[in-house]
C-alpha positions in Angstrom: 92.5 94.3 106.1 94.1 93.8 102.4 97.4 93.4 102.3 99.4 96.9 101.3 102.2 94.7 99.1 102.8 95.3 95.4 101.0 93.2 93.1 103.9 92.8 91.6 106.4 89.8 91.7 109.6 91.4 91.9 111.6 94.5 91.2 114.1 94.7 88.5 117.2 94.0 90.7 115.1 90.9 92.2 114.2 89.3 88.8 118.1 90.0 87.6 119.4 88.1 90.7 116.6 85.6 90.1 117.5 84.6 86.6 121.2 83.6 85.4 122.0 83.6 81.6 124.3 80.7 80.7 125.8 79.1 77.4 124.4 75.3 76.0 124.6 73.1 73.3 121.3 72.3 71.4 120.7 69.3 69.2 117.9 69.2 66.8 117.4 67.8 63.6 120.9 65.8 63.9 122.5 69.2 64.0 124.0 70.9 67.1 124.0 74.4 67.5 125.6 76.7 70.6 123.1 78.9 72.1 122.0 80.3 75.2 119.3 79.7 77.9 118.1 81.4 80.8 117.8 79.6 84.2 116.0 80.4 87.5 118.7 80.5 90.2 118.7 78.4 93.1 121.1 79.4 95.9 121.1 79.0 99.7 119.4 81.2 102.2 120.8 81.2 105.8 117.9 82.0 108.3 119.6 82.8 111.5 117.6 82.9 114.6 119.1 84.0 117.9 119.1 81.5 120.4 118.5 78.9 117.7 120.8 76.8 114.9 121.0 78.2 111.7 118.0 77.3 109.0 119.5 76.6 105.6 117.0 76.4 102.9 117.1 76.2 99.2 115.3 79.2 97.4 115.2 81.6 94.6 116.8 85.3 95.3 113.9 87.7 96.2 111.9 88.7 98.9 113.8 86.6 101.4 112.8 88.5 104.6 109.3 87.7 103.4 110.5 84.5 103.2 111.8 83.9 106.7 108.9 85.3 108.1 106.4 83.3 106.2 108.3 79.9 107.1 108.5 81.3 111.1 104.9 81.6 110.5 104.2 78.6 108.9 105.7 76.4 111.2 104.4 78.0 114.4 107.2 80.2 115.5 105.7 83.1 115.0 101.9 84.2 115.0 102.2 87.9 113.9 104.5 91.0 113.5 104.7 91.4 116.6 106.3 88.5 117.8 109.5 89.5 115.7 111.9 92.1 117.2 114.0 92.8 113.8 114.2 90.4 110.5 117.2 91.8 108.4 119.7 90.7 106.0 122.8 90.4 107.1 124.8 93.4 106.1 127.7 91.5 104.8 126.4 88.6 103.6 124.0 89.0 101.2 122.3 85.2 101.7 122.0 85.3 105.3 119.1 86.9 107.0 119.0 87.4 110.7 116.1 87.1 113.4 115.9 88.3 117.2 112.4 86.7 118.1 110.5 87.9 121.3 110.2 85.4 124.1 107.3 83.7 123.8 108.2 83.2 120.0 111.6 81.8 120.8 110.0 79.5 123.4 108.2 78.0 120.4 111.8 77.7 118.0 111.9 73.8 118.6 108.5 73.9 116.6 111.2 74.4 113.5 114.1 72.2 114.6 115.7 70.5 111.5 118.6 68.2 111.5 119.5 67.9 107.5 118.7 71.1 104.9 115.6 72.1 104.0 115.4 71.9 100.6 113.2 74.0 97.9 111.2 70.9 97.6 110.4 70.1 100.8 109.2 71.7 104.2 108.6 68.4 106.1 111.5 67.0 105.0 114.5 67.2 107.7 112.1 67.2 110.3 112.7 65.4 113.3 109.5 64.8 113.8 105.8 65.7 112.0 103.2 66.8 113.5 99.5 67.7 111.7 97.8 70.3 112.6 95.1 70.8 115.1 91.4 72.4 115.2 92.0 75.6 117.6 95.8 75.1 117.5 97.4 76.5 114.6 94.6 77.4 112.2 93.1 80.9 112.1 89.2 81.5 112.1 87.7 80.9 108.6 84.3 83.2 107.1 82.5 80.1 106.5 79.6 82.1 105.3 81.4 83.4 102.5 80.7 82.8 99.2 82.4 83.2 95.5 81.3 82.4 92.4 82.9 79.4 90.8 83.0 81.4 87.1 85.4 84.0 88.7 88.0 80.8 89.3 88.4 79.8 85.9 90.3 82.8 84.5 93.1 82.3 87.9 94.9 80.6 85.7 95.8 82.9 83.4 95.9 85.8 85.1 98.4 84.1 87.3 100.7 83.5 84.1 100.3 86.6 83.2 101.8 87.9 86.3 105.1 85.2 86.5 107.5 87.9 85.2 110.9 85.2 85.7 108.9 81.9 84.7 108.2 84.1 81.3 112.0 83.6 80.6 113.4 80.3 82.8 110.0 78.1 82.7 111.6 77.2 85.7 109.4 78.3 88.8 106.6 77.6 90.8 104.1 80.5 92.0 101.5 81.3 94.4 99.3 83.9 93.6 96.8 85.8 95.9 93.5 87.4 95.1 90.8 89.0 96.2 87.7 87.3 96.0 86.1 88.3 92.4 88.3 91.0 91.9 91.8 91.6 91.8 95.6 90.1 91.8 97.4 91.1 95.1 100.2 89.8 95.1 102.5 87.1 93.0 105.6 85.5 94.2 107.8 83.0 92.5 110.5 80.6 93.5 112.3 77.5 92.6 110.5 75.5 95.6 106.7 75.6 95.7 107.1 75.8 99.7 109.2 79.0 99.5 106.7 81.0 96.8 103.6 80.2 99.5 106.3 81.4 102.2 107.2 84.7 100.2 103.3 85.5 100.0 102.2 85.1 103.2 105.1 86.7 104.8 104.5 89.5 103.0 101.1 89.2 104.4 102.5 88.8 108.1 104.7 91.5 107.9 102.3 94.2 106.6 100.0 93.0 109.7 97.5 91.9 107.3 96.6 88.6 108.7 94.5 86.3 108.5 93.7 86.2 104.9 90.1 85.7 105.7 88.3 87.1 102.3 90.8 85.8 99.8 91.5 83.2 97.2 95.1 82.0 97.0 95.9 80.6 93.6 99.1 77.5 93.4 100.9 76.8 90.1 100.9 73.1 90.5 99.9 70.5 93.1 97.9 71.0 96.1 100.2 68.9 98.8 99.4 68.9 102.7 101.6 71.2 103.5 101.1 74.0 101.3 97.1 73.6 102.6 98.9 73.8 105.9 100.6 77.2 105.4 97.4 78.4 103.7 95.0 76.9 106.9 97.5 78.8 109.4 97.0 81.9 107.1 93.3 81.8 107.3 93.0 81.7 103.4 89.5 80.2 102.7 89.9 78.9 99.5 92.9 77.3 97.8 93.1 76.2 93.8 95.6 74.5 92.1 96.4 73.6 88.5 97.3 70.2 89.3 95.7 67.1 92.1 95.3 68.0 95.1 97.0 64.8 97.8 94.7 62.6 99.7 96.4 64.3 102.9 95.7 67.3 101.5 92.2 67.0 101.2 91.9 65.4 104.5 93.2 68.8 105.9 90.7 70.8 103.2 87.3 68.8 104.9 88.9 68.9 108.6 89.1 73.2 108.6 86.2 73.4 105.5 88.5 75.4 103.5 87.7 75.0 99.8 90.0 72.9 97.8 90.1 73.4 94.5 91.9 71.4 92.3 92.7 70.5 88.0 91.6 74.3 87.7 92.2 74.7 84.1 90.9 74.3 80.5 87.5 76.0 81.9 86.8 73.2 84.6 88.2 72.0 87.8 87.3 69.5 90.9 86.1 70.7 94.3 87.6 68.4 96.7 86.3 70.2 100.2 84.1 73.1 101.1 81.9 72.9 97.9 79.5 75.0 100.0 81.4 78.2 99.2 81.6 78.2 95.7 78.0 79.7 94.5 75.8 77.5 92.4 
């Protein structure tokens, strides 16, 4: 099942609150000038589970219920749609959203326990603990027969750019970008941390019931770190690119689940790290 989500990145009112026009001094050529300049924003989110201690983590405005869910999700909590009762801005605070979990999902909250704030940056970090994933604990079942031509990866790039309607104007945002396999963009979202963009997509994902991602090709705008492989293992995405390096960790995680790691995908080349097998020769 595809996911039913807009291919877009935002609405209007999303990429307004997303972006924040502010004055600045330029210097060039030993002359300064006043101008203007267009920042992403990056604000606190509130994720308030019942039964647990608030979540604070640093994000872009946008698609924030899709971003609880896909951080429940990523970390365990929560497995599908089902296991969420209601996920809802607050109606009176604007950057809080609120959670009622079923049981067996809440029996699983100390999966997300934090002591400091998370911050765009950095899911691990906060942690009281870290735990890697497992074969057959947290990772959904991956097509390895599946194949897709390496030619179709090159142009990911710049379809991706294409599609980053607030990094166009702030240069200031990190993406993850979901395809399907030789054919087209499903869905783009953007955010100041690259944890939060992954989050916003595969929420989106979760929410619409369309998980695992089993036939499609998920697309990063920068490094390849072990926990954004993480998110994308628990997703069941078979194949994960990335402009930049992939980490050592990172690969580790690629070989141990065979998902196809794909990194330095620009310029018309790139390195396969893990799970050559599925690209086509």
């Amino acid at each position: 099942m595809s996911p039913s989500f807009d291919e877009s990145p935002a609405g209007d009112s999303e990429q307004a609150a997303a972006r924040e026009r502010i004055g600045i001094a330029t210097y060039r050529d030993g002359v300064w000038q006043d101008a203007e300049d267009t920042l992403a924003v990056e604000r606190a989110l509130e994720i308030h589970v019942a039964g647990a201690e608030p979540l604070i983590t640093m994000r872009t405005p946008g698609h924030d219920r899709e971003l609880a869910a896909g951080l429940l999700h990523g970390e365990g909590v929560v497995r599908s749609a089902d296991d969420i009762v209601y996920l809802r801005h607050s109606a009176d605070e604007p950057d809080v959203i609120r959670v009622m979990l079923k049981p067996e999902a809440r029996e699983r909250l100390d999966r997300i326990e934090r002591n400091t704030l998370a911050t765009s940056a950095c899911g691990v970090c906060g942690k009281p603990s870290f735990r890697a994933p497992r074969s057959g604990r947290s990772a959904r079942a991956i097509d390895h027969d599946w194949r897709v031509d390496p030619a179709w990866l090159l142009a990911l790039p710049g379809r991706m750019r294409a599609a980053q309607a607030v990094f166009e104007s702030t240069g200031g945002l990190h993406a993850a970008a979901l395809f399907e396999a030789g054919g087209d963009l499903v869905a783009l979202r953007e955010d100041v941390g690259r944890h939060n963009a992954l989050d916003k997509l595969i929420g989106r994902a979760l929410l619409d019931g369309a998980l695992p991602l089993s036939r499609h090709v998920l697309m990063l705008s920068g490094r390849a770190s072990f926990e954004l492989m993480q998110k994308a293992t628990a997703a069941g995405i078979p194949v994960v690119c990335a402009i930049s390096a992939p980490s050592s960790f990172a690969v580790d995680l690629g070989r141990q689940f065979s998902t196809t790691l794909v990194g330095f995908l620009r310029d018309g080349r790139f390195n396969c790290y893990s799970g050559a097998a599925r690209l086509r020769a």
